[in-house]
C-alpha positions as CSV (number, residue, x, y, z in Angstrom):
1,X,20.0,7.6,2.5
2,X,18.2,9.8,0.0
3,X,16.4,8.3,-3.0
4,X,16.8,8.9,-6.5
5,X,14.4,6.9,-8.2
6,X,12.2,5.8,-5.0
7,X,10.0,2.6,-5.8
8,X,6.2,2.7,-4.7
9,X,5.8,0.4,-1.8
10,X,2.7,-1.1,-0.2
11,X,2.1,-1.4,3.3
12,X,-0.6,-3.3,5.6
13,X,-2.2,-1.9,8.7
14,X,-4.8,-3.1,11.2
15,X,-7.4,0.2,11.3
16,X,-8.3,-0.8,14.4
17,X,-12.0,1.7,13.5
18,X,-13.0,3.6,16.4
19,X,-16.3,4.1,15.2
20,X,-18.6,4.4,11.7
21,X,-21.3,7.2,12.2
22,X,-24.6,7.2,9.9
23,X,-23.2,9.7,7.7
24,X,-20.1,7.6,6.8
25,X,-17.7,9.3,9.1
26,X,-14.8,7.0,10.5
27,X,-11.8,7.1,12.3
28,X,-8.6,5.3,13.5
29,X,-4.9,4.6,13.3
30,X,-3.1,3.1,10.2
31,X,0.6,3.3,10.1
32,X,2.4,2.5,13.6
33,X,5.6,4.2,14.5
34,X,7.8,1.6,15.4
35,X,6.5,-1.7,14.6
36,X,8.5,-3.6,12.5
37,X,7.2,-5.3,9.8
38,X,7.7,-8.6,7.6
39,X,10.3,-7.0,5.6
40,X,12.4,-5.8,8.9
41,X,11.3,-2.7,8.2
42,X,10.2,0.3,11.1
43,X,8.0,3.5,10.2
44,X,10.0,6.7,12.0
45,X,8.0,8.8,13.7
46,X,7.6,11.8,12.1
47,X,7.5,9.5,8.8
48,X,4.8,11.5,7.5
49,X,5.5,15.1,8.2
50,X,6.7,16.5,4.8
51,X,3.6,14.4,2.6
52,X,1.5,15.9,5.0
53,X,2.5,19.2,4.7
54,X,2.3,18.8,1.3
55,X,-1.2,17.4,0.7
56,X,-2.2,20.6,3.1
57,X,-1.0,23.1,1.0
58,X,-2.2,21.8,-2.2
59,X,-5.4,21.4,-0.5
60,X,-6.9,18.6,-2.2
61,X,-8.4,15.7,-0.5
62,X,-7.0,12.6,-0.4
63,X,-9.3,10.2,-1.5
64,X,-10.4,6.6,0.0
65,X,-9.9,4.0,-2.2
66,X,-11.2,0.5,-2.3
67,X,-9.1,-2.2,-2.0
68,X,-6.5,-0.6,-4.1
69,X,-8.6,0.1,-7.3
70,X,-7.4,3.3,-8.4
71,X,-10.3,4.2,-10.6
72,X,-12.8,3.1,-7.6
73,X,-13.0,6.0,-4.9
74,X,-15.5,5.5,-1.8
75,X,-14.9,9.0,-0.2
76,X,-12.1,11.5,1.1
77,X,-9.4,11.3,3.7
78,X,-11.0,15.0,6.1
79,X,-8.3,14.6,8.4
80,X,-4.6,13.0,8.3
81,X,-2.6,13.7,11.2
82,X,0.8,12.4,13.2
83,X,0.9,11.7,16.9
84,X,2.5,9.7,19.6
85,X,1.0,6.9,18.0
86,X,1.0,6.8,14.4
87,X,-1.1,8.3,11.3
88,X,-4.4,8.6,12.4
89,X,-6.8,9.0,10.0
90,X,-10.0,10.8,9.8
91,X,-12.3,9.9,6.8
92,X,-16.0,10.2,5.3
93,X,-17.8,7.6,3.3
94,X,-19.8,8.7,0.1
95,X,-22.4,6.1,1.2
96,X,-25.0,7.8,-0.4
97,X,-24.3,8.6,-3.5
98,X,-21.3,5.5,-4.2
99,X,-22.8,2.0,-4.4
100,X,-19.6,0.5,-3.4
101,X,-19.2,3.0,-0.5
102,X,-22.6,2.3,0.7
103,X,-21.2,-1.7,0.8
104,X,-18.5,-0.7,2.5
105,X,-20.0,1.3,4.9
106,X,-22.1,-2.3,5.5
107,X,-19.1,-4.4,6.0
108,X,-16.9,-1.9,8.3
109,X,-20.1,-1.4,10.5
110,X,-20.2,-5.2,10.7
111,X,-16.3,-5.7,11.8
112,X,-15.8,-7.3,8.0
113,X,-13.5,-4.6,6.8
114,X,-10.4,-4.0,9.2
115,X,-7.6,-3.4,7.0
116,X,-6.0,-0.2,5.9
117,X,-3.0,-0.5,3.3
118,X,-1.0,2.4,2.3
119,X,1.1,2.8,-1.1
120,X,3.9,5.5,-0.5
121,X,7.3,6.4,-1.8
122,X,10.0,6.1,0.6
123,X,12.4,9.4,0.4
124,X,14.8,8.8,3.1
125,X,15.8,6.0,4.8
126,X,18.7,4.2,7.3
127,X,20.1,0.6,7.2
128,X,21.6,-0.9,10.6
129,X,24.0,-3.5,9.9
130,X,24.0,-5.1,13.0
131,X,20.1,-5.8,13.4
132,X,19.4,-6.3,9.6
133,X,16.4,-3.8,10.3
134,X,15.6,-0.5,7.7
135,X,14.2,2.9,9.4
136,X,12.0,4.5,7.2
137,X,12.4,8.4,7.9
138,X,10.5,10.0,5.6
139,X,7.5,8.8,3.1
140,X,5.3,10.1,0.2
141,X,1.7,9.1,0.3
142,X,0.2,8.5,-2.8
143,X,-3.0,6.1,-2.1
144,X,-4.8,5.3,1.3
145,X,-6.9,1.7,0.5
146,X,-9.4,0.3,3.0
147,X,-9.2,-3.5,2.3
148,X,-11.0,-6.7,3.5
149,X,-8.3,-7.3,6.3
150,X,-4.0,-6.5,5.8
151,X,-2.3,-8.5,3.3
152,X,-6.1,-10.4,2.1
153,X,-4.9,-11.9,-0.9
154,X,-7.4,-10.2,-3.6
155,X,-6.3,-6.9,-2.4
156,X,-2.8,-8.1,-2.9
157,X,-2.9,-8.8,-6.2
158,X,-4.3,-4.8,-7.0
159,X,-1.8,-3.7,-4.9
160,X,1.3,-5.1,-7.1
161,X,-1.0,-4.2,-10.2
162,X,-1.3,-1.0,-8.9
163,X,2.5,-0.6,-7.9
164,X,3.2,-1.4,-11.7
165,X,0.2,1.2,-13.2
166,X,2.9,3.8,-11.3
167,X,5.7,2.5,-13.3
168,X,7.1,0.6,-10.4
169,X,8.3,-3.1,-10.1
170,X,7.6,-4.7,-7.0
171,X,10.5,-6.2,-4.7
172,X,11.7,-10.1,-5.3
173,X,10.4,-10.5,-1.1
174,X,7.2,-8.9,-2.2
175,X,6.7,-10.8,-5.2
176,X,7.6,-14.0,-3.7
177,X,5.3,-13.4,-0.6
178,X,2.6,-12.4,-2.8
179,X,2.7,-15.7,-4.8
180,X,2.7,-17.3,-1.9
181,X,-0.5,-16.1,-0.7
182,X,-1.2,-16.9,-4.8
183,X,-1.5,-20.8,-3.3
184,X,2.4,-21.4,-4.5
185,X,4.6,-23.2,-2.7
186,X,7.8,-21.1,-1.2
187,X,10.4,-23.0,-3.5
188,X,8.1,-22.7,-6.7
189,X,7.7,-18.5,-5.1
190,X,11.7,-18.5,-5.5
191,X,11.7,-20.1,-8.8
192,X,9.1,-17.8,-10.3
193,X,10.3,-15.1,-8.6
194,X,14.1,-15.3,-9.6
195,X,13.3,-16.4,-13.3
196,X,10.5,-14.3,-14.2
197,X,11.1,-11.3,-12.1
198,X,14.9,-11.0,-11.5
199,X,16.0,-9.8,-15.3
200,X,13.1,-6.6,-14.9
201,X,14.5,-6.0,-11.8
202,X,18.0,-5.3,-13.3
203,X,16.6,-3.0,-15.9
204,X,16.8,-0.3,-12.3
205,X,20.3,0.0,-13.4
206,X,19.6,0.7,-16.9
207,X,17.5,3.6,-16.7
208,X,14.3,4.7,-15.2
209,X,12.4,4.4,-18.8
210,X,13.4,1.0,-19.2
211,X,12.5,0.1,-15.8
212,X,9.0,1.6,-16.6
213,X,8.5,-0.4,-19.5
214,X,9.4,-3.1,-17.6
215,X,6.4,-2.6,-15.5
216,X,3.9,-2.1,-18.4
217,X,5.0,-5.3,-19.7
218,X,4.0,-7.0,-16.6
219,X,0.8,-5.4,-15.9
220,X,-0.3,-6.2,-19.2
221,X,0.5,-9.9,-17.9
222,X,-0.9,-9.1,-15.0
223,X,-3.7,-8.0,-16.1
224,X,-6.2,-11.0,-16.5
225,X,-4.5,-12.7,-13.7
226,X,-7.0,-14.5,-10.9
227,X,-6.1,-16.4,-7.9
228,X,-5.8,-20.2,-8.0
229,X,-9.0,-22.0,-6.7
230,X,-8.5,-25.5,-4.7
């Protein structure tokens, strides 16, 4: 199924490090091929080929970001490649001359940090009836994040904020799942969910302008928005 109007997504990875050298340097695995996720959804291998491709010719490196904060880079991505495996990633932390890289560097070093979420398009995909399960076949990469550990609540709340900076809305399931880790309840998730979600959500069918407004509108309420404390 091709994509018209594909809607940024975010996904959370275990980076299982390998190892963090003095100069910064790190490496390991972030998506999977073949695991399937909370959303019954399964990265293809090969997911990545085209983005890749892309990224190579324009030859710009992709930078690492911190917990989803667009306007916070801690280094560049020196190597993104495909295997057997998954996406392995090859990257180098600015340690020296970004404070918050230099803390990063600290907490991966210290087994703190061992998340890496991804934000990506999704170009083509397949359904399967029978087991309810979507194949992703081909993604866009547009942000690699290193975050406290996958779906740590802080970084979830920049990772909707950044899906809507893009002009995206975020799914109902990931909306609900990330008030939930909010401190709501599931049926108060639903309710908010449904009611204060559900009538942007339709503006998809109205037009892509309308859905980015849409977007800007919640950011902005978004915006000041902090996790309840109990």
């Amino acid at each position: 199924m091709q994509l018209k109007h594909a809607a940024l997504k975010i996904r959370d990875f275990d980076l299982e490090v390998k190892a963090v050298s003095d100069d910064g340097l790190f490496s390991g695995y972030g998506s999977v091929f073949g695991a399937i996720d909370s959303y019954n959804e399964v990265v293809a291998p090969g997911a990545f080929s085209a983005t890749l491709a892309d990224i190579k010719a324009k030859g710009r490196p992709v930078p690492v970001l911190w917990q989803h904060r667009s306007g916070q880079p801690i280094g560049v991505y020196e190597d993104l490649k495909q295997d057997a495996t998954g996406l392995q990633v090859k990257g180098r932390l600015l340690k020296d001359d970004v404070a918050q890289a230099k803390e990063a560097y600290a907490l991966m070093k210290a087994g703190a940090v061992s998340g890496l979420s991804i934000g990506y398009y999704v170009r083509n995909s397949s359904y399967d009836e029978k087991t309810g399960i979507r194949t992703l076949n081909q993604l866009d990469l547009v942000e690699i994040s290193l975050v406290t550990f996958p779906a740590n609540d802080e970084a979830r709340v920049d990772a909707i904020k950044m899906k809507l900076a893009h002009g995206s809305l975020p799914t109902l399931p990931e909306f609900e799942k990330f008030l939930r880790e909010a401190g709501f309840s599931k049926s108060q998730s639903a309710v908010l969910a449904n009611r204060g979600l559900s009538h942007l959500l339709r503006s998809e069918s109205e037009g892509e302008a309308i859905q980015t407004e849409a977007a800007k509108s919640l950011l902005t309420q978004l915006s000041g928005f902090k996790l309840p404390s109990f």
